[in-house]
C-alpha positions as a Markdown table, in Angstrom:
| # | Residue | x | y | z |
|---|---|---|---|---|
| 1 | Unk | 23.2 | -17.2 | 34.3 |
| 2 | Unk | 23.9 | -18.7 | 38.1 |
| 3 | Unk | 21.8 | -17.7 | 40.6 |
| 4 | Unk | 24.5 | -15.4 | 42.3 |
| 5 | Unk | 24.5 | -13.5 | 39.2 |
| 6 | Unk | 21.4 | -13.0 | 38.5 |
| 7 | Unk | 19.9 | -9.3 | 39.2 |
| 8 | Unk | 17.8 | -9.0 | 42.8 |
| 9 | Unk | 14.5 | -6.9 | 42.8 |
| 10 | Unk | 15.4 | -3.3 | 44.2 |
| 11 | Unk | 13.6 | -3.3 | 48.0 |
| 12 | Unk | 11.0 | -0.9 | 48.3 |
| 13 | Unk | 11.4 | 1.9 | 51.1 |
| 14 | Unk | 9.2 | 1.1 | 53.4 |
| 15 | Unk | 11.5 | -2.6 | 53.3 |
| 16 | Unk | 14.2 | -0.6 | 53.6 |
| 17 | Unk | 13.0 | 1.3 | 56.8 |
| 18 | Unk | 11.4 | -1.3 | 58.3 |
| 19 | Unk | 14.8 | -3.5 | 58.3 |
| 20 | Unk | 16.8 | -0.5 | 59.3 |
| 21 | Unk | 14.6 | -0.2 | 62.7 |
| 22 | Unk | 14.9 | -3.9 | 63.4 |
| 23 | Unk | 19.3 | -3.9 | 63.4 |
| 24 | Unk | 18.9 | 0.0 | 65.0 |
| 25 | Unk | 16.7 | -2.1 | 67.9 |
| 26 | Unk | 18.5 | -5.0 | 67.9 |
| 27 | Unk | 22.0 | -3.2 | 68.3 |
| 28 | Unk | 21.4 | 0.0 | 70.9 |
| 29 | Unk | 18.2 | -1.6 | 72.8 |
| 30 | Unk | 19.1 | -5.4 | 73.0 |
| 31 | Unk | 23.2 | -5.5 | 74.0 |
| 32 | Unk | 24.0 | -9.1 | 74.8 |
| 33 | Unk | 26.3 | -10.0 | 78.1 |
| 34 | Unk | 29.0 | -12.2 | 78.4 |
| 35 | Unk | 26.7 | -15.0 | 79.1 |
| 36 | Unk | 25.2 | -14.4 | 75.9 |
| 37 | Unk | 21.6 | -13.6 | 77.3 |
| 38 | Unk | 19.7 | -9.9 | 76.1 |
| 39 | Unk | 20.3 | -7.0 | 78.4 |
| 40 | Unk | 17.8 | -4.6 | 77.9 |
| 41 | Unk | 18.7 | -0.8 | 78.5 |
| 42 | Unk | 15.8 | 0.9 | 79.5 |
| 43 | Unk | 17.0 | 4.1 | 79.5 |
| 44 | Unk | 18.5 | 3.6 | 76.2 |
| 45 | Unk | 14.4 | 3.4 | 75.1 |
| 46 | Unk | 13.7 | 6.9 | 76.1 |
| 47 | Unk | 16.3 | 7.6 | 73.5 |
| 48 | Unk | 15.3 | 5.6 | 71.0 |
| 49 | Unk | 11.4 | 6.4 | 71.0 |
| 50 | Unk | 11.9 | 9.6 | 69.7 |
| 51 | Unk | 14.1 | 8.3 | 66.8 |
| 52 | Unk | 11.7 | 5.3 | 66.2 |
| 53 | Unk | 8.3 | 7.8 | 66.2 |
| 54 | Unk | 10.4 | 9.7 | 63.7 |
| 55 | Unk | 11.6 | 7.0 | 61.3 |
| 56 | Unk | 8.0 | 5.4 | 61.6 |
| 57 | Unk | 6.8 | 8.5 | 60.2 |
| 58 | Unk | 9.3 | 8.8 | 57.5 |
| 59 | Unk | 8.4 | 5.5 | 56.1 |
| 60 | Unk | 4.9 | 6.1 | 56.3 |
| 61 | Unk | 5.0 | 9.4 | 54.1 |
| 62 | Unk | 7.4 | 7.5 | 52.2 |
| 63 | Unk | 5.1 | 4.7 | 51.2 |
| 64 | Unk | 2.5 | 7.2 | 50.6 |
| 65 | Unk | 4.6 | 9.0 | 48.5 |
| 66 | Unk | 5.8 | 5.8 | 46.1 |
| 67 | Unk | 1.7 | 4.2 | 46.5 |
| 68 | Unk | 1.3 | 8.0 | 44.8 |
| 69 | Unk | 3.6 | 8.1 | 42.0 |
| 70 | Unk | 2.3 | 4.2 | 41.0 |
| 71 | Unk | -1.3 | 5.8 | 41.1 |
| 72 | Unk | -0.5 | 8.7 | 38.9 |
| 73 | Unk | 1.4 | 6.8 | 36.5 |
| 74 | Unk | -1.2 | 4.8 | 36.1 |
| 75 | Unk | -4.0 | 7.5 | 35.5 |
| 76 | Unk | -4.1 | 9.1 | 32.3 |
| 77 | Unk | -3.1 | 13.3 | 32.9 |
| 78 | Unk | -6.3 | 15.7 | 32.5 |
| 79 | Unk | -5.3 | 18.1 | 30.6 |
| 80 | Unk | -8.8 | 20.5 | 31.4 |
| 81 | Unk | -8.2 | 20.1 | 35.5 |
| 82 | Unk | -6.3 | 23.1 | 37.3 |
| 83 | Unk | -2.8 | 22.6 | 37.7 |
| 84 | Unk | -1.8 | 20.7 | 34.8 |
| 85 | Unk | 0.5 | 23.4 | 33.4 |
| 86 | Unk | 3.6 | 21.0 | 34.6 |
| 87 | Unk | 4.7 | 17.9 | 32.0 |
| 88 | Unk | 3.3 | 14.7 | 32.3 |
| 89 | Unk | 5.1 | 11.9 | 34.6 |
| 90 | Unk | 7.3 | 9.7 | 32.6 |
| 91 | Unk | 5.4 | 6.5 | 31.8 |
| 92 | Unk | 6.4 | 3.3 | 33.4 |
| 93 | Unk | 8.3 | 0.6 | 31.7 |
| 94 | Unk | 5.0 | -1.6 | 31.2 |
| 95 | Unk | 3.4 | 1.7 | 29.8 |
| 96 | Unk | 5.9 | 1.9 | 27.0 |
| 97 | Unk | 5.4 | -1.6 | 26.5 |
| 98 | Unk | 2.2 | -1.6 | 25.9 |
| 99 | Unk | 3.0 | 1.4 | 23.7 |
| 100 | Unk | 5.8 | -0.1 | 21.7 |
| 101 | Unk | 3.5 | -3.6 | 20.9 |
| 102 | Unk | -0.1 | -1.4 | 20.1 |
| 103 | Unk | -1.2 | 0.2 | 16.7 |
| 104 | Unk | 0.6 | 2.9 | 15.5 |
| 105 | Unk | 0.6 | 5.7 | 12.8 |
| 106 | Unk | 3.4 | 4.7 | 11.6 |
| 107 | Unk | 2.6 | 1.0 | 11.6 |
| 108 | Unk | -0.9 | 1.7 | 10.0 |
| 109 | Unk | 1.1 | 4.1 | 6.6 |
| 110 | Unk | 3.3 | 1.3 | 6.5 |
| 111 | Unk | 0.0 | -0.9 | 5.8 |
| 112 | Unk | -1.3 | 1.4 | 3.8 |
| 113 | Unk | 1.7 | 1.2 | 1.4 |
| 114 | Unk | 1.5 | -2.5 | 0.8 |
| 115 | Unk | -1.8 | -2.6 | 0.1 |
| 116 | Unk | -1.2 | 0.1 | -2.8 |
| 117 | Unk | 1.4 | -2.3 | -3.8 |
| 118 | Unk | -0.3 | -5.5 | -3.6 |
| 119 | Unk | -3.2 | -3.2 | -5.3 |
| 120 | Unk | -0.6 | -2.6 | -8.4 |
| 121 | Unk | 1.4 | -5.7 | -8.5 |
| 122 | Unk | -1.7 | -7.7 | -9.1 |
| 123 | Unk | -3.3 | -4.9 | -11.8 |
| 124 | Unk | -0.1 | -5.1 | -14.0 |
| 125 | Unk | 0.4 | -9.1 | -13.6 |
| 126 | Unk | -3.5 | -9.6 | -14.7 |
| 127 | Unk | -3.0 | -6.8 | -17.5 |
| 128 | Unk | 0.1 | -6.0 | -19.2 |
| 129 | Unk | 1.8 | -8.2 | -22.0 |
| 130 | Unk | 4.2 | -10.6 | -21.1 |
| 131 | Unk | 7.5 | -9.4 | -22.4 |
| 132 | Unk | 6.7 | -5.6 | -21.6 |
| 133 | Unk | 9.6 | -4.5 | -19.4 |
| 134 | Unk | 8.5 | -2.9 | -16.3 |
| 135 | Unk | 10.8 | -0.9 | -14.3 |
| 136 | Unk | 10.3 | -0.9 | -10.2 |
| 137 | Unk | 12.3 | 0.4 | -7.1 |
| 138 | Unk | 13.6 | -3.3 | -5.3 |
| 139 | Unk | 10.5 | -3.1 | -3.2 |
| 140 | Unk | 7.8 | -3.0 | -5.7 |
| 141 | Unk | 9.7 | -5.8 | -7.6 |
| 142 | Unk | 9.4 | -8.1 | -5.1 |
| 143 | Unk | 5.7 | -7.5 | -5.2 |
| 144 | Unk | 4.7 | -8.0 | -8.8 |
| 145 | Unk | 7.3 | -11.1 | -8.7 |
| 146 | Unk | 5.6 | -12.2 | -5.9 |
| 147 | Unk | 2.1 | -11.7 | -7.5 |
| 148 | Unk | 3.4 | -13.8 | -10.6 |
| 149 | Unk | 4.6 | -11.1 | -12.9 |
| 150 | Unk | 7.7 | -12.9 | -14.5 |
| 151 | Unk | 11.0 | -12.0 | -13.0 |
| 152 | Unk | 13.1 | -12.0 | -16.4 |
| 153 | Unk | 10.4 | -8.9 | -17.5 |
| 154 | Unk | 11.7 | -6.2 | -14.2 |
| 155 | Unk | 13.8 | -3.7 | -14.4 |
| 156 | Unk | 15.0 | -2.7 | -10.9 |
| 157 | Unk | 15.8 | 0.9 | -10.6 |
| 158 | Unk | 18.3 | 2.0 | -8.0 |
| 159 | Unk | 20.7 | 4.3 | -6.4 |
| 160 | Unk | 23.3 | 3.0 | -9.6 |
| 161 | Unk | 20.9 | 2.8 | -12.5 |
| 162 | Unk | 20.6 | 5.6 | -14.6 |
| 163 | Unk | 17.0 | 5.7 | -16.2 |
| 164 | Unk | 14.2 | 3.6 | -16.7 |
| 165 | Unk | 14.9 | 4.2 | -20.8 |
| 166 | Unk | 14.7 | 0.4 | -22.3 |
| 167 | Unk | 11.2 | -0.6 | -20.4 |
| 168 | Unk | 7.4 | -0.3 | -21.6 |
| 169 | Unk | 6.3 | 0.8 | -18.0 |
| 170 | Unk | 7.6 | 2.6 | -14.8 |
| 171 | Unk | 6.3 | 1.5 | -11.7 |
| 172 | Unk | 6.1 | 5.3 | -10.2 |
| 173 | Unk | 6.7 | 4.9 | -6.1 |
| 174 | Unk | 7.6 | 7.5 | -4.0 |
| 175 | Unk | 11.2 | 5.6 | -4.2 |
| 176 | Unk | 11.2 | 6.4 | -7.9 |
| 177 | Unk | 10.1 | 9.8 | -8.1 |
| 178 | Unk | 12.4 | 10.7 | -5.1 |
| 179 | Unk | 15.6 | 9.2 | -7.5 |
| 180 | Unk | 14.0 | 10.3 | -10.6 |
| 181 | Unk | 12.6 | 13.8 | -9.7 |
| 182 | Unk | 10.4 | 15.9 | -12.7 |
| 183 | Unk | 12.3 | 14.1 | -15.1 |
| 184 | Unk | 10.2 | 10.5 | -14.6 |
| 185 | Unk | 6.9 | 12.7 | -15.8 |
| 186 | Unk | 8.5 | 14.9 | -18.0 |
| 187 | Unk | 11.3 | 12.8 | -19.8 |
| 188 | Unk | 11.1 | 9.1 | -18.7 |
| 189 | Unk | 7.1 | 8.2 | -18.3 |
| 190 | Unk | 4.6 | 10.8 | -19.6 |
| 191 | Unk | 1.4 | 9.2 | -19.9 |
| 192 | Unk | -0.1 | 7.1 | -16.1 |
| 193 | Unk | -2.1 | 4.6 | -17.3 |
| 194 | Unk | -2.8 | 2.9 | -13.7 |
| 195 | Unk | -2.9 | 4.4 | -10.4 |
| 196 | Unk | -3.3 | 3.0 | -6.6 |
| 197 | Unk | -3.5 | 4.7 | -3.4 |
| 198 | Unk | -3.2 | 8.6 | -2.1 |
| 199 | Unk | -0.8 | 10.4 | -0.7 |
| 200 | Unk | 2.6 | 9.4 | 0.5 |
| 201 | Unk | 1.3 | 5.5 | -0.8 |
| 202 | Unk | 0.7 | 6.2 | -4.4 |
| 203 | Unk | 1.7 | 4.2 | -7.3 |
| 204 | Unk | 1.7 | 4.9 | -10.7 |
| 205 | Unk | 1.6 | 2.8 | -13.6 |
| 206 | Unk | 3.5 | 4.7 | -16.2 |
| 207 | Unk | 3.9 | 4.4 | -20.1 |
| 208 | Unk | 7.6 | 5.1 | -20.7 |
| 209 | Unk | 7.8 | 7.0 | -23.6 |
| 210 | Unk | 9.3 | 5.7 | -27.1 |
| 211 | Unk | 12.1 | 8.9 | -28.4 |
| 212 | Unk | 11.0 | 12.2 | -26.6 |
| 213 | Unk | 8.7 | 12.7 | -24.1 |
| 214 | Unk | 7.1 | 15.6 | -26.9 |
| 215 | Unk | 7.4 | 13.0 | -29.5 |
| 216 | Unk | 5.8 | 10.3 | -28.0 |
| 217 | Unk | 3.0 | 12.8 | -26.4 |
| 218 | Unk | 2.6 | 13.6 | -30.0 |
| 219 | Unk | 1.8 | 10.3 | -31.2 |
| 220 | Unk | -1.0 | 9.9 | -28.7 |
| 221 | Unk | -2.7 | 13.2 | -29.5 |
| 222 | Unk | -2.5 | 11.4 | -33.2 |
| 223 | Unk | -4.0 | 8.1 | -32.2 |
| 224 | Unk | -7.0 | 9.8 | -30.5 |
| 225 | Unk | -7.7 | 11.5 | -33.4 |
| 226 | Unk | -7.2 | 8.3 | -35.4 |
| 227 | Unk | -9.6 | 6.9 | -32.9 |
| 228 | Unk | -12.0 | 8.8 | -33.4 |
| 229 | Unk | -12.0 | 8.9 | -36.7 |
| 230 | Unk | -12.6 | 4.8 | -36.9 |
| 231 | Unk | -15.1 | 5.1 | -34.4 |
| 232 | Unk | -17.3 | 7.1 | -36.3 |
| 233 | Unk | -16.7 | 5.1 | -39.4 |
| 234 | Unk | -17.9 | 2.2 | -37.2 |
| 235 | Unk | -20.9 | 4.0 | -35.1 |
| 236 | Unk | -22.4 | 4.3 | -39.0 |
| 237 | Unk | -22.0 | 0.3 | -39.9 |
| 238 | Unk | -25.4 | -1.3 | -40.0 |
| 239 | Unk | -24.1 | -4.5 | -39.2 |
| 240 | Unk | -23.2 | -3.5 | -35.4 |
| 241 | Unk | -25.6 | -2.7 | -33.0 |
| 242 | Unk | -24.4 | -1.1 | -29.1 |
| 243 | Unk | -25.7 | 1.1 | -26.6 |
| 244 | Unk | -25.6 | 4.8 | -26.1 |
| 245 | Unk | -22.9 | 4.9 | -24.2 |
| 246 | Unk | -21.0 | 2.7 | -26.4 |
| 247 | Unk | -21.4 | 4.8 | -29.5 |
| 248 | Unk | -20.7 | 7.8 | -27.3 |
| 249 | Unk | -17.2 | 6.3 | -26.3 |
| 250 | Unk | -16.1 | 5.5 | -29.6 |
| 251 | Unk | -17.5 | 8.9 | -31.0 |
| 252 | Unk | -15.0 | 10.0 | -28.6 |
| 253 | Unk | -12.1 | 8.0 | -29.3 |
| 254 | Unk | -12.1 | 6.4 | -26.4 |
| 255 | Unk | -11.7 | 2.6 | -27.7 |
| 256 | Unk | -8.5 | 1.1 | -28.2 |
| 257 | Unk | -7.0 | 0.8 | -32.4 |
| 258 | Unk | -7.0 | -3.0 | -31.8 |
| 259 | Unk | -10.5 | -3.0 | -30.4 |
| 260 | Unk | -11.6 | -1.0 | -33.4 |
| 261 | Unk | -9.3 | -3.1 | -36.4 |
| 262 | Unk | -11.1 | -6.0 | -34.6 |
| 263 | Unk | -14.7 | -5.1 | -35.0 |
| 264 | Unk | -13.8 | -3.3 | -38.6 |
| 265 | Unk | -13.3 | -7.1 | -39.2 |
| 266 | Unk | -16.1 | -8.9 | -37.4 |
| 267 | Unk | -18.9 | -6.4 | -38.7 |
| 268 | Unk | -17.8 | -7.4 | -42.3 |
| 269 | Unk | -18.5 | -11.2 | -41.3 |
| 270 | Unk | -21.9 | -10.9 | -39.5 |
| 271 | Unk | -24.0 | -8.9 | -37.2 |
| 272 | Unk | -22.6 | -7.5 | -34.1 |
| 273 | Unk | -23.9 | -6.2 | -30.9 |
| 274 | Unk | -21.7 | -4.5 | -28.6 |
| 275 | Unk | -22.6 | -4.6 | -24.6 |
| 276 | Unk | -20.1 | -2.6 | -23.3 |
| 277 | Unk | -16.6 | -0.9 | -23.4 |
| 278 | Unk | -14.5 | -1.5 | -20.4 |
| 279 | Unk | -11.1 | -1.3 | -18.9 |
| 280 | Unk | -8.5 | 1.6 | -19.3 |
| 281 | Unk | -7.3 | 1.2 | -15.5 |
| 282 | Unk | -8.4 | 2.9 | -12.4 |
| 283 | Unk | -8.1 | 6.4 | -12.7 |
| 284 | Unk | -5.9 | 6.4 | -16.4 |
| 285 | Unk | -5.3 | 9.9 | -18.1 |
| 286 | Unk | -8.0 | 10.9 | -20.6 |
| 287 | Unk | -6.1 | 9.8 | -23.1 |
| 288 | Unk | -5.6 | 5.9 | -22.2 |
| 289 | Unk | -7.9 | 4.0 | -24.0 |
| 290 | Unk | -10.1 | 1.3 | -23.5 |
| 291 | Unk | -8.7 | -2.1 | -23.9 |
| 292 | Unk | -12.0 | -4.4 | -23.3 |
| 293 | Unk | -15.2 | -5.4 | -25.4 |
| 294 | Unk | -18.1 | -7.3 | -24.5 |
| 295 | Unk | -20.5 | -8.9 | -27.2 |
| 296 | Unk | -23.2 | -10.9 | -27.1 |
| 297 | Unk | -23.4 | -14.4 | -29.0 |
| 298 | Unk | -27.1 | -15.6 | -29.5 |
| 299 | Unk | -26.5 | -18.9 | -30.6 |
| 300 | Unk | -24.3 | -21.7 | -30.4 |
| 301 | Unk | -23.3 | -21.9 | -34.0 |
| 302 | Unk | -22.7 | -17.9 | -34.1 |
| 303 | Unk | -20.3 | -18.2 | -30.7 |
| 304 | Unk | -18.6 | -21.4 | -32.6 |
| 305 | Unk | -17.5 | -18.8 | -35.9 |
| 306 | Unk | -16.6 | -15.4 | -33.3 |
| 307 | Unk | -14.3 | -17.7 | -31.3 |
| 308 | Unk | -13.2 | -19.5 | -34.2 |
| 309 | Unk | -12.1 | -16.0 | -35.7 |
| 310 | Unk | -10.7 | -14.2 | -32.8 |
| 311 | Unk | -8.8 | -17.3 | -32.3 |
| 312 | Unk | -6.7 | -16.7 | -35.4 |
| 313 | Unk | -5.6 | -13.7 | -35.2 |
| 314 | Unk | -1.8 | -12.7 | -34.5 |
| 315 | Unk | -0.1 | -10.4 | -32.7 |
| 316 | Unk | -0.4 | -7.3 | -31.2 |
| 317 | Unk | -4.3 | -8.7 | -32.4 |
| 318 | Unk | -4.4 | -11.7 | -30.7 |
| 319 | Unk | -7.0 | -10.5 | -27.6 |
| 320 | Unk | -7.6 | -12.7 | -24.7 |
| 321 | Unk | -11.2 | -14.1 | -24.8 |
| 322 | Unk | -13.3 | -15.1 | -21.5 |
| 323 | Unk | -17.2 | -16.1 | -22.0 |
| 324 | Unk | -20.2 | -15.4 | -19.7 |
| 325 | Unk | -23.8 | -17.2 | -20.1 |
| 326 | Unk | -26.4 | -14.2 | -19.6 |
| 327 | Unk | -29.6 | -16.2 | -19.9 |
| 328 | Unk | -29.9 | -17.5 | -23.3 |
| 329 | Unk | -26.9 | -15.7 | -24.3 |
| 330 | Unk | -23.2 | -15.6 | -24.1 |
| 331 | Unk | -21.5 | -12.7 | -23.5 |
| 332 | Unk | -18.0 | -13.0 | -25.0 |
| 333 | Unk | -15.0 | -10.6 | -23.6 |
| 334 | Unk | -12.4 | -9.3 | -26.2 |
| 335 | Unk | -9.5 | -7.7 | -24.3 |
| 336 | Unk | -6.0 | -6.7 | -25.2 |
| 337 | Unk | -3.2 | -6.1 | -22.7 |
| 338 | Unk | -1.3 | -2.8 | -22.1 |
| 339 | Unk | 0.4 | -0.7 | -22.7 |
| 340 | Unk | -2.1 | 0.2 | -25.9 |
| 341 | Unk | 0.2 | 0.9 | -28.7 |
| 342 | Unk | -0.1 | 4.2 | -31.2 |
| 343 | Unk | -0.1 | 4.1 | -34.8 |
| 344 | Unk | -2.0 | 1.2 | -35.5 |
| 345 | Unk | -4.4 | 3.3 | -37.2 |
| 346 | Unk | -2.0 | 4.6 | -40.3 |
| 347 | Unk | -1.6 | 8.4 | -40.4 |
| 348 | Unk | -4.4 | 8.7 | -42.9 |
| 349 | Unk | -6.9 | 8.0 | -40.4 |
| 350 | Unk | -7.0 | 10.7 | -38.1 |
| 351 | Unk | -7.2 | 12.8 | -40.9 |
């Protein structure tokens, strides 16, 4: 842009007045003769005091005036002192500057929201089997992809896809259940076996169902009771020793099949002791089980054989193993991936 073109600052009034009185002077006070010297009219000043007192004046209030609206658009209103019935004055541009580039409400939701998706994105990468199909609206794709959930296992639900029918899990944002309605709870996805955030930011980690929502809601109510059925069978083994708690969650059949077909097998080996049950995901339904065992290893040799059998197994028994050296022992954590899958149990069992 040339200099010519380039916008000029507007004057300010008192600028404006003050060259105004110096051309008004210059022109009716000051006439120039033909020998180009200044004749001054002296009785062309009696004239102009009057007019110079009153523009004076004007340009005085005037700069009061604009010195005043700066103030007050600088002071934040009162709205407890008298007389502030009338709207506020319209902030200046370097007010809504300020307010455009500061914190918002808006800005903090919008943080809100991707931590609930980081939250879930990194949940299902570190937990569900690889191969499980997980359908997501575009957004919440790009976060488990980006998390390192494999790209070739998401199902992107849009405006053109029909259903999430095909997948093991829906990814249930409030872009899903705006497209998908009742029908993602109550046809697509009945059981949550994950959830993250509140509000407007949650996300839910949803078991799509296999056949009919009532069918498959059917099968679970079967596997708890086949759960508990093997638990108790279990709770009575002398060869496995666990905590109150423990025998209390697999009285209740609250341990997942594979968890239980797993220690049905170690306790006919050698002695067990059970630490813990853990992991059905942050706030699951009542009905997800729990997919993590911790056991203790007292000796070298005995840690060689439990690794050397869990290590054989196939799938869906195949866990994942981590270890952990308590003191003299080694704790030893048996987990299997999710979705947990029904039946596993034979339909004799819950019987």
């Amino acid at each position: 842009m040339s200099k010519e073109s380039r916008p000029q600052p507007v004057p300010s009034w008192p600028a404006v007045i003050a060259t105004t009185l110096r051309l008004w002077v210059q022109r009716h006070l000051i006439s120039p003769r033909p020998n180009g010297r200044p004749h001054y009219a002296s009785y062309r000043l009696a004239l102009a005091v009057p007019a110079i007192a009153i523009l004076g004046a004007l340009a005085v209030v005037l700069s009061v005036t604009q010195g005043g609206h700066t103030a007050a658009a600088s002071q934040p209103s009162d709205p407890g002192a008298p007389g502030t019935a009338s709207p506020a004055p319209r902030p200046s541009s370097t007010a809504r500057a300020v307010t455009a580039t500061s914190p918002t409400a808006g800005s903090a939701g919008l943080e809100a929201a991707s931590a609930s998706r980081q939250q879930a994105a990194a949940w299902v990468t570190s937990q569900v089997s690889r191969g499980v199909i997980v359908a997501c609206d575009p957004l919440m794709c790009a976060a488990l992809q980006q998390s390192g959930f494999p790209a070739a296992d998401l199902s992107a639900i849009t405006t053109t896809s029909a259903d999430p029918f095909g997948s093991g899990l829906v990814m249930s944002t409030t872009a899903v259940r705006s497209q998908l309605g009742s029908r993602l709870a109550t046809v697509y996805a009945p059981v949550v076996i994950a959830s993250f955030g509140r509000g407007a930011d949650l996300i839910q980690v949803r078991s799509t169902a296999v056949g009919t929502a009532a069918a498959y809601l059917a099968a679970v109510r079967t596997d708890v009771r086949a759960r508990k059925f093997a638990g108790h069978e279990l709770a009575r083994n002398k060869n496995l020793r666990m905590t109150a708690r423990a025998r209390a969650a697999l009285a209740a059949g609250r341990v997942d099949s594979r968890l239980l077909i797993t220690l049905g097998a170690l306790t006919h080996r050698f002695p067990l002791r059970i630490v813990s049950f853990a992991d059905a995901g942050p706030r699951a339904a009542a009905d997800v089980p729990l997919r993590e065992l911790t056991v203790a290893a007292p000796s070298t040799r005995y840690l060689r054989q439990l690794l050397s059998f869990l290590r054989a197994q196939r799938p869906p028994l195949l866990p994942l193993i981590s270890l952990r050296r308590h003191g003299r022992t080694t704790e030893v954590q048996i987990k299997f991936t999710a979705p947990s899958p029904t039946g596993l149990l034979g339909a004799g069992a819950g019987r």
